[in-house]
PDB file of N, H, CA, C and O in Angstrom:
ATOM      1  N   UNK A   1       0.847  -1.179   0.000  1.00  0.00           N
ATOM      2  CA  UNK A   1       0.000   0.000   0.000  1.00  0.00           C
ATOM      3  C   UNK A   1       0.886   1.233   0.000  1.00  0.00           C
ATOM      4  O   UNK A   1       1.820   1.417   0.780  1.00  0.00           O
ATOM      5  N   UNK A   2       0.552   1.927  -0.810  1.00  0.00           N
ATOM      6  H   UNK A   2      -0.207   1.777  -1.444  1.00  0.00           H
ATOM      7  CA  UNK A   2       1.566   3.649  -0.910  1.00  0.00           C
ATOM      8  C   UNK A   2       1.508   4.367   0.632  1.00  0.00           C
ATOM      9  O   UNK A   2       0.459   4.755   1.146  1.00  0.00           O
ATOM     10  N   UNK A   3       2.240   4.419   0.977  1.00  0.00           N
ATOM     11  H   UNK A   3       3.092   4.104   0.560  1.00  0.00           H
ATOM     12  CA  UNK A   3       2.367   5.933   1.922  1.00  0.00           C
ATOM     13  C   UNK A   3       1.604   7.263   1.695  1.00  0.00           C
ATOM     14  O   UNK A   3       1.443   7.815   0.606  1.00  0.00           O
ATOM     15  N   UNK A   4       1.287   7.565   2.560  1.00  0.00           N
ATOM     16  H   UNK A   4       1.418   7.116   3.444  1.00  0.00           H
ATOM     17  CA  UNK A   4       0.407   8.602   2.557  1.00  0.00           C
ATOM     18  C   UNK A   4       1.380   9.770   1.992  1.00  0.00           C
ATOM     19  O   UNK A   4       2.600   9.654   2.103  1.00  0.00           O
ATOM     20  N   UNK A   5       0.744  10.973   1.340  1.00  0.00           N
ATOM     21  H   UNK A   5      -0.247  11.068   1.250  1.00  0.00           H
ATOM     22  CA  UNK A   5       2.071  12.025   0.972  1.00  0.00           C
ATOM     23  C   UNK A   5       1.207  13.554   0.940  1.00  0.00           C
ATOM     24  O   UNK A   5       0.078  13.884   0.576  1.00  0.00           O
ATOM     25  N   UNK A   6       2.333  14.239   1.499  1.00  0.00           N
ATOM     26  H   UNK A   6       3.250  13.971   1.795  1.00  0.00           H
ATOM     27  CA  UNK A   6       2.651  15.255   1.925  1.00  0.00           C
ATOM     28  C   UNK A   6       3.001  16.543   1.099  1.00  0.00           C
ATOM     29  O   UNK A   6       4.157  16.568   0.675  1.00  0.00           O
ATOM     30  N   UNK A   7       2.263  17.534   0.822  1.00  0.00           N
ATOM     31  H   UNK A   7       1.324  17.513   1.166  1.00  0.00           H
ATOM     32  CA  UNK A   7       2.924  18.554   0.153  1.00  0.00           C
ATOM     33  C   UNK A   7       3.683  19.549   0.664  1.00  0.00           C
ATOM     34  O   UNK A   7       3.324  20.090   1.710  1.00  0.00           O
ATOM     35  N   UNK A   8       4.937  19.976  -0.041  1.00  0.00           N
ATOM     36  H   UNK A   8       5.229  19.537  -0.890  1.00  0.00           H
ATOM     37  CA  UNK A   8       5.608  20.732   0.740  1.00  0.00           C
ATOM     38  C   UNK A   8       6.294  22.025   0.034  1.00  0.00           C
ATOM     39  O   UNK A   8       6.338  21.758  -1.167  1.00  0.00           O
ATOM     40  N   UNK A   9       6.671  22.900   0.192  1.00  0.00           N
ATOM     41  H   UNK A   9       6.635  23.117   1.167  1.00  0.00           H
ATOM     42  CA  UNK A   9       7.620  23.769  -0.601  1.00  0.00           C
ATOM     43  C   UNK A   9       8.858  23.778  -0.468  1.00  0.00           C
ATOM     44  O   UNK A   9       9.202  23.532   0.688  1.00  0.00           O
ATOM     45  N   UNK A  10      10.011  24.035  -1.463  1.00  0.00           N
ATOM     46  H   UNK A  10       9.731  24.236  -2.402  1.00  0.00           H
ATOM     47  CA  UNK A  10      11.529  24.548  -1.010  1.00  0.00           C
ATOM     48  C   UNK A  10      11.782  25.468  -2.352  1.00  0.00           C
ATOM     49  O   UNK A  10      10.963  25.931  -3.145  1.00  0.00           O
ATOM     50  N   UNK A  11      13.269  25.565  -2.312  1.00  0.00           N
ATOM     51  H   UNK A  11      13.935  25.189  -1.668  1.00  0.00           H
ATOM     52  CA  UNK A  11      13.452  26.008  -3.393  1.00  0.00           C
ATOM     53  C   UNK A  11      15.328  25.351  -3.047  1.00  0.00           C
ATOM     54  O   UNK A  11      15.978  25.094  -2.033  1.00  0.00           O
ATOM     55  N   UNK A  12      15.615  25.305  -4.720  1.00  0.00           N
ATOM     56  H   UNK A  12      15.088  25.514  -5.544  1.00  0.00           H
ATOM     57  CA  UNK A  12      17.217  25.084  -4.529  1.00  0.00           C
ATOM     58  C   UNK A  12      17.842  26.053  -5.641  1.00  0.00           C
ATOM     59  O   UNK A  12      17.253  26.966  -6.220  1.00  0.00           O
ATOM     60  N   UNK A  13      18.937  25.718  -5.775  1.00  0.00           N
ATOM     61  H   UNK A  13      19.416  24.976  -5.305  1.00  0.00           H
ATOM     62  CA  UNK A  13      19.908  26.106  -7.061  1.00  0.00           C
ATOM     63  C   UNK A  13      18.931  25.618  -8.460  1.00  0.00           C
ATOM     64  O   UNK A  13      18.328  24.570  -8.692  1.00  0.00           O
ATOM     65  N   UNK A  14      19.098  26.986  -9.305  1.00  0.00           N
ATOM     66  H   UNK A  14      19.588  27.837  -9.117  1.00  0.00           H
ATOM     67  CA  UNK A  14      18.589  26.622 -10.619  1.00  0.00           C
ATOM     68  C   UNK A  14      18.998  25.560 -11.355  1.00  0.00           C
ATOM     69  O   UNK A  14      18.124  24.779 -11.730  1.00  0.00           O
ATOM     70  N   UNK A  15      20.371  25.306 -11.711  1.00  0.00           N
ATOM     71  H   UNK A  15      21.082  25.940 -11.407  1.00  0.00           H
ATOM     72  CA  UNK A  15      21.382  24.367 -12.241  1.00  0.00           C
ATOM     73  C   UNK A  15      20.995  23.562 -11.681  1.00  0.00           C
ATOM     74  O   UNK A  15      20.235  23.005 -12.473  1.00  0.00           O
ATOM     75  N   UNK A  16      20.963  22.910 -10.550  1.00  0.00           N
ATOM     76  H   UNK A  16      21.580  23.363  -9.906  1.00  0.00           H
ATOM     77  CA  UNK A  16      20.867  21.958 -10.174  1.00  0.00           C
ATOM     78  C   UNK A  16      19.623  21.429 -10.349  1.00  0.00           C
ATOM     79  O   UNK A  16      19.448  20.261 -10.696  1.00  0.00           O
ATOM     80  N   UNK A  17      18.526  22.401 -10.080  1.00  0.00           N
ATOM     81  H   UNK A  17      18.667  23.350  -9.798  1.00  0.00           H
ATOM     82  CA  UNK A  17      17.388  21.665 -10.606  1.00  0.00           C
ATOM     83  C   UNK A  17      16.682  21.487 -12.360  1.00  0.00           C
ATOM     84  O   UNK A  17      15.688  20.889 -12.769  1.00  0.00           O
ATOM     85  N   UNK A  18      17.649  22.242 -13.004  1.00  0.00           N
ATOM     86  H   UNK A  18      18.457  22.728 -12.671  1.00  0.00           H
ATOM     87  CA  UNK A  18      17.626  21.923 -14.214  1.00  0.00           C
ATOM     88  C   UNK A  18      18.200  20.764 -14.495  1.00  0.00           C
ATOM     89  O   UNK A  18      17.618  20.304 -15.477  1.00  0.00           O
ATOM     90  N   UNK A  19      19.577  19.606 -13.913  1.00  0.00           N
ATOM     91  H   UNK A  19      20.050  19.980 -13.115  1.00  0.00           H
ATOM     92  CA  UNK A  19      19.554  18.669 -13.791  1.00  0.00           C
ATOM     93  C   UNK A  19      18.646  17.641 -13.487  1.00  0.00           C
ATOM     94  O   UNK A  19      18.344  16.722 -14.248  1.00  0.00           O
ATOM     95  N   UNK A  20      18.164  17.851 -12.196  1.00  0.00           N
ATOM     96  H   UNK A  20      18.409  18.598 -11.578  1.00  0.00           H
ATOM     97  CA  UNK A  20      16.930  17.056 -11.704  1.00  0.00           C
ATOM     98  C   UNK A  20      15.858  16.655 -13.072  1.00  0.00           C
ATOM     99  O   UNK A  20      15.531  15.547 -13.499  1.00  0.00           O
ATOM    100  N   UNK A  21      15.514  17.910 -13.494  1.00  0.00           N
ATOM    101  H   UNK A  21      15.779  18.810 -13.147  1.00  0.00           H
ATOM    102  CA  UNK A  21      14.616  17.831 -14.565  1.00  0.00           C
ATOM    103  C   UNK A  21      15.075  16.925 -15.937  1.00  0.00           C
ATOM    104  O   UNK A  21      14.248  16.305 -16.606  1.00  0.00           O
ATOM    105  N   UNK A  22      16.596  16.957 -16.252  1.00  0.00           N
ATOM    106  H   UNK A  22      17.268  17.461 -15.709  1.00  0.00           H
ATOM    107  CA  UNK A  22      16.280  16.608 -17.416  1.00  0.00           C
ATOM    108  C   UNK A  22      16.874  15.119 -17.013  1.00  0.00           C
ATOM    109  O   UNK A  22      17.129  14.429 -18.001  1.00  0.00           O
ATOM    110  N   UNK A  23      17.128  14.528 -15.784  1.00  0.00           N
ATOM    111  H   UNK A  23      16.921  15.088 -14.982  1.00  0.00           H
ATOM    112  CA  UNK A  23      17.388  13.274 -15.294  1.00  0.00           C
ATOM    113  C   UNK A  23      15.896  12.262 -15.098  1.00  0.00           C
ATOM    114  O   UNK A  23      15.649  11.108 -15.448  1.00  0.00           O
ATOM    115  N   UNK A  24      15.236  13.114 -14.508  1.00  0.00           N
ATOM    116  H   UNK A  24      15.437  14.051 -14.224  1.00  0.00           H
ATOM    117  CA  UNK A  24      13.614  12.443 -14.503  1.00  0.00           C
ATOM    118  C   UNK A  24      13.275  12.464 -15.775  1.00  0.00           C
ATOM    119  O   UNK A  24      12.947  11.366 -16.226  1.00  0.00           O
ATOM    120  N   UNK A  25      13.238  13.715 -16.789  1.00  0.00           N
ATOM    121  H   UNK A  25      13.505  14.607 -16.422  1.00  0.00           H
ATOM    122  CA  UNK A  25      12.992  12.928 -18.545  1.00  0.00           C
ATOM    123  C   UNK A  25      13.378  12.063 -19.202  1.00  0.00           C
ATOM    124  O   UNK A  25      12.753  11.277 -19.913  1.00  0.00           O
ATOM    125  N   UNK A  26      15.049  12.215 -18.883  1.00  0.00           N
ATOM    126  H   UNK A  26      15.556  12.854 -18.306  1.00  0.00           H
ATOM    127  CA  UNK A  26      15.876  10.934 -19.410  1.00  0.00           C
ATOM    128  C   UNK A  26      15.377   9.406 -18.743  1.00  0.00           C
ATOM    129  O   UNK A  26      15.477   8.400 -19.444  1.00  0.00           O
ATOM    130  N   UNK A  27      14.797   9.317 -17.241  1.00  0.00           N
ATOM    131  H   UNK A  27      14.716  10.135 -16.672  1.00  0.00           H
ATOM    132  CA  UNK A  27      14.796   8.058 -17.016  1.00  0.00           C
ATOM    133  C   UNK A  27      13.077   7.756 -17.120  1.00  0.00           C
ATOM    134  O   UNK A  27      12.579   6.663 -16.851  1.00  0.00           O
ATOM    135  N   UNK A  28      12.385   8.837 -17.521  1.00  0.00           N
ATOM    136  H   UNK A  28      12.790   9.725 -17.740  1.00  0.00           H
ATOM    137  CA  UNK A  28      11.177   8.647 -18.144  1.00  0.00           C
ATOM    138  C   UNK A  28      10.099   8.761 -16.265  1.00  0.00           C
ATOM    139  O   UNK A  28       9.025   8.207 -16.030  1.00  0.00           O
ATOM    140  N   UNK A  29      10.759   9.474 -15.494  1.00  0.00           N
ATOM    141  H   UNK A  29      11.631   9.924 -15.685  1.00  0.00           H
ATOM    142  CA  UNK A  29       9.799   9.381 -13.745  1.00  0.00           C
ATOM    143  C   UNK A  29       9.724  10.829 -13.688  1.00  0.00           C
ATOM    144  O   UNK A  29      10.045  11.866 -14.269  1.00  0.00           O
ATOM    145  N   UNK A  30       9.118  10.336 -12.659  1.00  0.00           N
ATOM    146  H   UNK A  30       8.858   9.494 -12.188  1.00  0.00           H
ATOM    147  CA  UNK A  30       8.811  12.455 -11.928  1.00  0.00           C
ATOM    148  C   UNK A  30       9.679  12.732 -11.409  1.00  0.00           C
ATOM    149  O   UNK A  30      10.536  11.908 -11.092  1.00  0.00           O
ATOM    150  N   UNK A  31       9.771  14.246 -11.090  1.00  0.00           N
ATOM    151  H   UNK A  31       9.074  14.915 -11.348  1.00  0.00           H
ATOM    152  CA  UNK A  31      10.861  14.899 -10.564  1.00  0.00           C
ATOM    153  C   UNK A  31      10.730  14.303  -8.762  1.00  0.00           C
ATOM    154  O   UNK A  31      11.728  13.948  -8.135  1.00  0.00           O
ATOM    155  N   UNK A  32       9.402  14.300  -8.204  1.00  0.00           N
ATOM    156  H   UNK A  32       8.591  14.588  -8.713  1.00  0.00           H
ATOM    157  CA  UNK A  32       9.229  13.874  -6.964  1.00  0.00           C
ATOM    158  C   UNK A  32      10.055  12.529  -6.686  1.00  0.00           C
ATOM    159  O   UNK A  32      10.891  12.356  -5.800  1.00  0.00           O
ATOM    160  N   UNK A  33       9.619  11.623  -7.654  1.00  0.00           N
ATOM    161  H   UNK A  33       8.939  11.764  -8.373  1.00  0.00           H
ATOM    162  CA  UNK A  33      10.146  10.485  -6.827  1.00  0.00           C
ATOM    163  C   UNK A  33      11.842  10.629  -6.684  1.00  0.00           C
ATOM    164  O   UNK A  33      12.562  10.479  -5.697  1.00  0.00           O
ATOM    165  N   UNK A  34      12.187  11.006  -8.181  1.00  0.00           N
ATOM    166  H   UNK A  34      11.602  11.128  -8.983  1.00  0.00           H
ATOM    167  CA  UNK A  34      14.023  11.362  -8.031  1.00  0.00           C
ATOM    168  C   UNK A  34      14.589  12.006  -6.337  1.00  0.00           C
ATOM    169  O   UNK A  34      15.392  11.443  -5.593  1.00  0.00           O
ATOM    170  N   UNK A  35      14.052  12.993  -6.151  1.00  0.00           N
ATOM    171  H   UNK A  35      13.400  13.451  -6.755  1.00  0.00           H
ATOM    172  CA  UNK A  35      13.942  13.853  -4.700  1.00  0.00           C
ATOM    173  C   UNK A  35      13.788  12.760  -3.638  1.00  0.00           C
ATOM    174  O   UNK A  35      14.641  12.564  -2.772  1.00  0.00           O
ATOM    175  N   UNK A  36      12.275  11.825  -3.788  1.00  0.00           N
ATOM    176  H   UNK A  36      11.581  11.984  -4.490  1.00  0.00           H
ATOM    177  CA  UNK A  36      12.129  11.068  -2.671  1.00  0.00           C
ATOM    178  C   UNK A  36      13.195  10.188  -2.891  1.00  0.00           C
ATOM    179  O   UNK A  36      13.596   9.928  -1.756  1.00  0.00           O
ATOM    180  N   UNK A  37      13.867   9.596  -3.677  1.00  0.00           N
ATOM    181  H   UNK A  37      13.541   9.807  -4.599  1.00  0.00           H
ATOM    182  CA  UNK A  37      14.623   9.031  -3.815  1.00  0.00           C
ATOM    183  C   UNK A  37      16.222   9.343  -2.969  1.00  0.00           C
ATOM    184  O   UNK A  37      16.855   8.525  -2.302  1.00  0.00           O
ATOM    185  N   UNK A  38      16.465  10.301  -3.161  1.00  0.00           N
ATOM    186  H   UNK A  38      15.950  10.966  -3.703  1.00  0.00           H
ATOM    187  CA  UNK A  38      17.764  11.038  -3.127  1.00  0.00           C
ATOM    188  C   UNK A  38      17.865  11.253  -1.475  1.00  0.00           C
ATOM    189  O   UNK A  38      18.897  11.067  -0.831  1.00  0.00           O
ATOM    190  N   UNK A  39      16.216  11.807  -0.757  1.00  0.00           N
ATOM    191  H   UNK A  39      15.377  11.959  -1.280  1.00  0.00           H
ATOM    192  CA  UNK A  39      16.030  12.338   0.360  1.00  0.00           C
ATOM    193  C   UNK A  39      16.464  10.797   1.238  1.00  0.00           C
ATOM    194  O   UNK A  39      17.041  10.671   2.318  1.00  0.00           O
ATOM    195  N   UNK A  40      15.984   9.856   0.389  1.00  0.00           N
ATOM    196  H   UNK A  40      15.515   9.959  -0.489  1.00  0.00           H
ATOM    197  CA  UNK A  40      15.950   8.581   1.859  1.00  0.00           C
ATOM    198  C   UNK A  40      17.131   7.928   1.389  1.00  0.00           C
ATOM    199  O   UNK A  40      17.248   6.822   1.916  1.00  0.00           O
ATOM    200  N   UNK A  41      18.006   8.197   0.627  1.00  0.00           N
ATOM    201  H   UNK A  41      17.911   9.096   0.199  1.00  0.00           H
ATOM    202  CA  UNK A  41      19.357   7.934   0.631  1.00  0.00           C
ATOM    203  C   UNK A  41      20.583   8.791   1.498  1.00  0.00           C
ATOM    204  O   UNK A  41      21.735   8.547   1.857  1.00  0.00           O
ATOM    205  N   UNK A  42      19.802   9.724   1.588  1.00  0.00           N
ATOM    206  H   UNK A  42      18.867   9.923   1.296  1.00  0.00           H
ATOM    207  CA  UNK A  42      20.842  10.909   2.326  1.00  0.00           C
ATOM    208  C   UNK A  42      19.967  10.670   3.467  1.00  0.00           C
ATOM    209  O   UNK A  42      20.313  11.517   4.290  1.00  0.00           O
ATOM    210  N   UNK A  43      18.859   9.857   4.048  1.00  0.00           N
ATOM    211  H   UNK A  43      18.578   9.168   3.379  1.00  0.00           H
ATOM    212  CA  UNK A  43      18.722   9.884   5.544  1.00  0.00           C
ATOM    213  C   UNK A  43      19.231   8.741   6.058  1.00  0.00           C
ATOM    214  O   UNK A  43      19.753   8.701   7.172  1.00  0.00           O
ATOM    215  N   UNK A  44      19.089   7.522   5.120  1.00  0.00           N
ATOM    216  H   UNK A  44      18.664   7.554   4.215  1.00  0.00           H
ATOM    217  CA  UNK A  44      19.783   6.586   5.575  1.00  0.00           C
ATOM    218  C   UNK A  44      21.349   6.440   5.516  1.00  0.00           C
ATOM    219  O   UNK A  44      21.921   5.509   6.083  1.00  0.00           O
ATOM    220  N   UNK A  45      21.997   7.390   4.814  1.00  0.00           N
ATOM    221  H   UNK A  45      21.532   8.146   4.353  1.00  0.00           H
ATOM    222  CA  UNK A  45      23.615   7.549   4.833  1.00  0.00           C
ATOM    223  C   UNK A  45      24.122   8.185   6.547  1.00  0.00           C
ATOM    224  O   UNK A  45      25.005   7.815   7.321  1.00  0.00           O
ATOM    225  N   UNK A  46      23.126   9.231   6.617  1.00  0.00           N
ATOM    226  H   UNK A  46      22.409   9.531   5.987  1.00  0.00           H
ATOM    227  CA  UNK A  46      23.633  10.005   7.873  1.00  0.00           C
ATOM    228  C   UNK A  46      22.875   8.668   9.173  1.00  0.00           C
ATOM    229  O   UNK A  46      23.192   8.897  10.340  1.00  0.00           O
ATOM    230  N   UNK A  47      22.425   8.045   9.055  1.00  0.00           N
ATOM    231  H   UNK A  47      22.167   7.859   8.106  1.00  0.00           H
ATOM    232  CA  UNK A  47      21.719   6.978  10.026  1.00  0.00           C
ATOM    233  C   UNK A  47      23.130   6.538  10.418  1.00  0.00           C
ATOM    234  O   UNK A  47      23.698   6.738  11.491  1.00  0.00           O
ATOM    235  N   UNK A  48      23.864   5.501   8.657  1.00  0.00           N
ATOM    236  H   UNK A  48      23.402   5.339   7.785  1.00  0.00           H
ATOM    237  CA  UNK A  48      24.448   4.944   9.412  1.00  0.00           C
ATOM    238  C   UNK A  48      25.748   5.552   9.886  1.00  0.00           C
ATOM    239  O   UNK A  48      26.388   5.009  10.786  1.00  0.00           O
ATOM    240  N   UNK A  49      26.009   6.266   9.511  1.00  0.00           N
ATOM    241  H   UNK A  49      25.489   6.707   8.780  1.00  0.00           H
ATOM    242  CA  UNK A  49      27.164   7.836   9.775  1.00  0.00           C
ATOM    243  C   UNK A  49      27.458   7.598  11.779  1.00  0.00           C
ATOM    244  O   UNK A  49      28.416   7.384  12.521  1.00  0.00           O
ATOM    245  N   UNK A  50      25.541   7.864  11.945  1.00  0.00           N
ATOM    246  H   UNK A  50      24.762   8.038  11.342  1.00  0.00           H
ATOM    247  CA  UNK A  50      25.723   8.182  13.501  1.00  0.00           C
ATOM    248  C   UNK A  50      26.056   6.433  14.524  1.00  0.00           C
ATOM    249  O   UNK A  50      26.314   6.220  15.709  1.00  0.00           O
ATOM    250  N   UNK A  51      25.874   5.514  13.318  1.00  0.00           N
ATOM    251  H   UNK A  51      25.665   5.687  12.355  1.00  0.00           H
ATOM    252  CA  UNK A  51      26.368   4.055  14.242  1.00  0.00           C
ATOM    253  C   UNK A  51      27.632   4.474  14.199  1.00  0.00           C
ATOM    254  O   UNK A  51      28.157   4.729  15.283  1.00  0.00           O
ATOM    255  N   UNK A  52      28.381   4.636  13.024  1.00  0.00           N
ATOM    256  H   UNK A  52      27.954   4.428  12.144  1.00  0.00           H
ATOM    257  CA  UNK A  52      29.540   4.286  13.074  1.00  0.00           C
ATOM    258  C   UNK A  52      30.219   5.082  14.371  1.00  0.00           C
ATOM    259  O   UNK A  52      31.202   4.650  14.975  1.00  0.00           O
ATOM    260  N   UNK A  53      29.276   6.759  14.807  1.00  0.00           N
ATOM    261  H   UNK A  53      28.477   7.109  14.317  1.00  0.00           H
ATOM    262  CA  UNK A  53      30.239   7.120  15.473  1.00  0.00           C
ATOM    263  C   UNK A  53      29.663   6.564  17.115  1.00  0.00           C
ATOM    264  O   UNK A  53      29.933   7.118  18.181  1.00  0.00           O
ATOM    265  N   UNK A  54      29.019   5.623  16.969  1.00  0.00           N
ATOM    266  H   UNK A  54      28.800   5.173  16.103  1.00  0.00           H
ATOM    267  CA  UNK A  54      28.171   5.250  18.323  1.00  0.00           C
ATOM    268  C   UNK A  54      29.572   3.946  18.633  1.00  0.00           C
ATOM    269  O   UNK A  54      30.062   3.880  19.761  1.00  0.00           O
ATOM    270  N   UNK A  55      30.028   3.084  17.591  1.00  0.00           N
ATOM    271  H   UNK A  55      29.631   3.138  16.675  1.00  0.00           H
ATOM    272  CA  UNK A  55      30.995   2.672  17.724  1.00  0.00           C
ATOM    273  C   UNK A  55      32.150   2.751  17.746  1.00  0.00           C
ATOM    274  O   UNK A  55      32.994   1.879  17.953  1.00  0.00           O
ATOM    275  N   UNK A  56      32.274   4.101  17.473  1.00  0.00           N
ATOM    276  H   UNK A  56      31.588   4.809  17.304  1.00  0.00           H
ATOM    277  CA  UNK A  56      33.650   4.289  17.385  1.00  0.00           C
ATOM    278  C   UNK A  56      33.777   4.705  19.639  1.00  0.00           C
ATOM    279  O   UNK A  56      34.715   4.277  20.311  1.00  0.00           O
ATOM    280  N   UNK A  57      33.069   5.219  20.001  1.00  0.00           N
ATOM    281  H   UNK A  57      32.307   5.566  19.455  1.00  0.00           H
ATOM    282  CA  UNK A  57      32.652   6.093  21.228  1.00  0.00           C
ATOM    283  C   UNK A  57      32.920   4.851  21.570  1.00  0.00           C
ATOM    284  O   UNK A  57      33.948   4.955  22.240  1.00  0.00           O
ATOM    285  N   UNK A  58      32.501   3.261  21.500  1.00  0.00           N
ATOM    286  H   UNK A  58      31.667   3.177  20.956  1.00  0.00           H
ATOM    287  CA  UNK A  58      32.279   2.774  22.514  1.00  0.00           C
ATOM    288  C   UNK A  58      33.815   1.803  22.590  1.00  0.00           C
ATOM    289  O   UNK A  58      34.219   1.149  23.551  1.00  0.00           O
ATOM    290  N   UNK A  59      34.481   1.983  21.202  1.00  0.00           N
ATOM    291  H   UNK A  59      34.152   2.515  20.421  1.00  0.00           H
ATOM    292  CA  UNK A  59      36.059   1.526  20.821  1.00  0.00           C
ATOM    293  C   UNK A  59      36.586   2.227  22.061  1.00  0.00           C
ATOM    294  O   UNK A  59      37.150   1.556  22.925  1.00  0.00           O
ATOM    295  N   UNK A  60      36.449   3.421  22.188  1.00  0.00           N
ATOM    296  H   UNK A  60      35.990   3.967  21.486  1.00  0.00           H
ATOM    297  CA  UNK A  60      37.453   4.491  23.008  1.00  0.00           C
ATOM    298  C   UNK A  60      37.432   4.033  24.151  1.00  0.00           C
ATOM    299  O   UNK A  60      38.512   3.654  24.603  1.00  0.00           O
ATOM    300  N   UNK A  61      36.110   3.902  25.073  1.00  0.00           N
ATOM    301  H   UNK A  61      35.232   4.210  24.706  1.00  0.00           H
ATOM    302  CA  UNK A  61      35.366   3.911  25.808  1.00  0.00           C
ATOM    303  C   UNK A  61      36.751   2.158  26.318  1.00  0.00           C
ATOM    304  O   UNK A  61      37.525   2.006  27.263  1.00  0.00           O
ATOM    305  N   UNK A  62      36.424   1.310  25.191  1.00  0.00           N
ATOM    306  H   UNK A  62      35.795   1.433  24.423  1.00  0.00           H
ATOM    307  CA  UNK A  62      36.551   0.077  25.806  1.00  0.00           C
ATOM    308  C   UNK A  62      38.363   0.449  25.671  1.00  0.00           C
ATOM    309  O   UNK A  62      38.866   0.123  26.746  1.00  0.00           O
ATOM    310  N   UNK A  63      39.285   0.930  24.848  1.00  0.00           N
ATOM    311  H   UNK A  63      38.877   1.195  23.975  1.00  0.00           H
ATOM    312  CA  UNK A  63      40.397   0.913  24.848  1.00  0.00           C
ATOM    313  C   UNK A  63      40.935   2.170  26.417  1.00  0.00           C
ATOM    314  O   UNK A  63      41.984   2.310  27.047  1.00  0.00           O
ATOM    315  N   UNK A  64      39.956   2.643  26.466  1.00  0.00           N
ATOM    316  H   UNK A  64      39.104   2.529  25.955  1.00  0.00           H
ATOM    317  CA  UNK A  64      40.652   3.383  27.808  1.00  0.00           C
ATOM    318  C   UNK A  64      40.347   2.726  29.469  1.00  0.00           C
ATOM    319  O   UNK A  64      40.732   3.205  30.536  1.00  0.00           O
ATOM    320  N   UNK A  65      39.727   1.784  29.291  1.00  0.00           N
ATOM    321  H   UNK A  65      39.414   1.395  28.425  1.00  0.00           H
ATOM    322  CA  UNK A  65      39.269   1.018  30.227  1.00  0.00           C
ATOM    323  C   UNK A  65      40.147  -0.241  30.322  1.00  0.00           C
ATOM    324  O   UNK A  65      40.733  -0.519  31.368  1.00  0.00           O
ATOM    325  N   UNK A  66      40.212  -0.840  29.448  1.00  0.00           N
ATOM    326  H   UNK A  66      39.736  -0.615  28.598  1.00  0.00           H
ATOM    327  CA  UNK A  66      41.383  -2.101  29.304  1.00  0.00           C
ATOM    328  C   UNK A  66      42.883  -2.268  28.398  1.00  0.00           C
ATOM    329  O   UNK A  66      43.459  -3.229  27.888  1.00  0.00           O
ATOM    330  N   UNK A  67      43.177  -0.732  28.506  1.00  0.00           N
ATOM    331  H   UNK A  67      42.710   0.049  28.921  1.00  0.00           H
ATOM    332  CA  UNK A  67      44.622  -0.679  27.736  1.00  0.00           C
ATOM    333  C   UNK A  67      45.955  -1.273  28.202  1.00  0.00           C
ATOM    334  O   UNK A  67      46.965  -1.356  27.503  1.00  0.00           O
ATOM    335  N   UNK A  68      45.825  -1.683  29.498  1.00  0.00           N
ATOM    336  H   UNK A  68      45.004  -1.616  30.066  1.00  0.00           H
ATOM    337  CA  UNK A  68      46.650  -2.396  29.940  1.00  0.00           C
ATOM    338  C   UNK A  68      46.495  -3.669  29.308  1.00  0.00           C
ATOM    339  O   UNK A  68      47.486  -4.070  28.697  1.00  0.00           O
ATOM    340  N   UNK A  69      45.384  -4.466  29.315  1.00  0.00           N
ATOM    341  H   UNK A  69      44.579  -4.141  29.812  1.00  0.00           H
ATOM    342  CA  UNK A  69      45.284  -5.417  28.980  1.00  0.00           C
ATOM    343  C   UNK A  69      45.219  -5.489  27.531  1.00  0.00           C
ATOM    344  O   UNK A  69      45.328  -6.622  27.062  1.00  0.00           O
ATOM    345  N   UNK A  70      45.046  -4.404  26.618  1.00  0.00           N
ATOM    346  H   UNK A  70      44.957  -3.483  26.998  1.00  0.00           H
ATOM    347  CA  UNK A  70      45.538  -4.612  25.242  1.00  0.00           C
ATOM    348  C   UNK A  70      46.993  -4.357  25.081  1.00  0.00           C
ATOM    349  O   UNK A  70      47.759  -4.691  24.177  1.00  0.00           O
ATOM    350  N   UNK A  71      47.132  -3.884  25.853  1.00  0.00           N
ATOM    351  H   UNK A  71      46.509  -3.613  26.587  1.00  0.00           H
ATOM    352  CA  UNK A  71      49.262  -4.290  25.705  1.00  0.00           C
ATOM    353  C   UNK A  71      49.558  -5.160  25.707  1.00  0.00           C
ATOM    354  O   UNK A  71      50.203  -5.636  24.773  1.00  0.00           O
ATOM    355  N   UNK A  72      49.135  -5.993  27.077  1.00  0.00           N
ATOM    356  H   UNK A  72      48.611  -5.606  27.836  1.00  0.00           H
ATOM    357  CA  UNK A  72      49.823  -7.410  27.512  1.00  0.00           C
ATOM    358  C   UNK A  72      49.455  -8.379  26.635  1.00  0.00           C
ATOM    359  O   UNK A  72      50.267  -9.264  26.364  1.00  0.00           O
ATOM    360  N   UNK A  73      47.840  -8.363  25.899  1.00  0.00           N
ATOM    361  H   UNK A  73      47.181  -7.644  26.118  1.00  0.00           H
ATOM    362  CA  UNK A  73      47.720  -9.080  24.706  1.00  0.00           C
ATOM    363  C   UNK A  73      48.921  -8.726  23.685  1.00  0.00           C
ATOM    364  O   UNK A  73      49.908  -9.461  23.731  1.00  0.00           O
ATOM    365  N   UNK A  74      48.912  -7.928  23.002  1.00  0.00           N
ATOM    366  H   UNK A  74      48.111  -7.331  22.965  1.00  0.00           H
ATOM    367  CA  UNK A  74      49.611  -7.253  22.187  1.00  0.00           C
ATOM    368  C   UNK A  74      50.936  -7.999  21.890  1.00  0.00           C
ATOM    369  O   UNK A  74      51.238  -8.270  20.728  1.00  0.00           O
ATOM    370  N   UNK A  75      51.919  -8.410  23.191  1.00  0.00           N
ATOM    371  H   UNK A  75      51.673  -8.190  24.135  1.00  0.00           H
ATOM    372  CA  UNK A  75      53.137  -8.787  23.651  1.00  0.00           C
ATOM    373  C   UNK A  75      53.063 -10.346  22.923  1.00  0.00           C
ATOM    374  O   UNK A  75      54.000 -11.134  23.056  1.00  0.00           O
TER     375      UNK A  75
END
């Protein structure tokens, strides 16, 4: 079943949306879906952006807690 949808306004760069436009002609779709497209690629990029730094926090977290013991491994 489709998602319910939302109207909204923006505005961007001309150029750029003169791209948009002649990319949705060339692939024969609307300019919307290209956008919806683009939007849930750039939300799911920054998603996983914020794991990586949820793991990196918890790398630190664990190397400043047991750095002794990653030496003596280390050896």
């Amino acid at each position: 079943m489709d998602q319910p949808r939302e109207k909204f306004a923006t505005q961007m760069d001309a150029a750029i949306l003169a791209e948009l436009r002649l990319q949705a002609k060339t692939e024969g779709r609307q300019i919307q879906s290209l956008i919806e497209e683009a939007v849930s690629a750039l939300l799911a990029a920054r998603k996983s952006g914020d794991r990586r730094a949820q793991i990196m926090e918890l790398h630190e977290a664990s190397v400043a807690k047991y750095e002794a013991v990653y030496k003596k491994l280390a050896e």
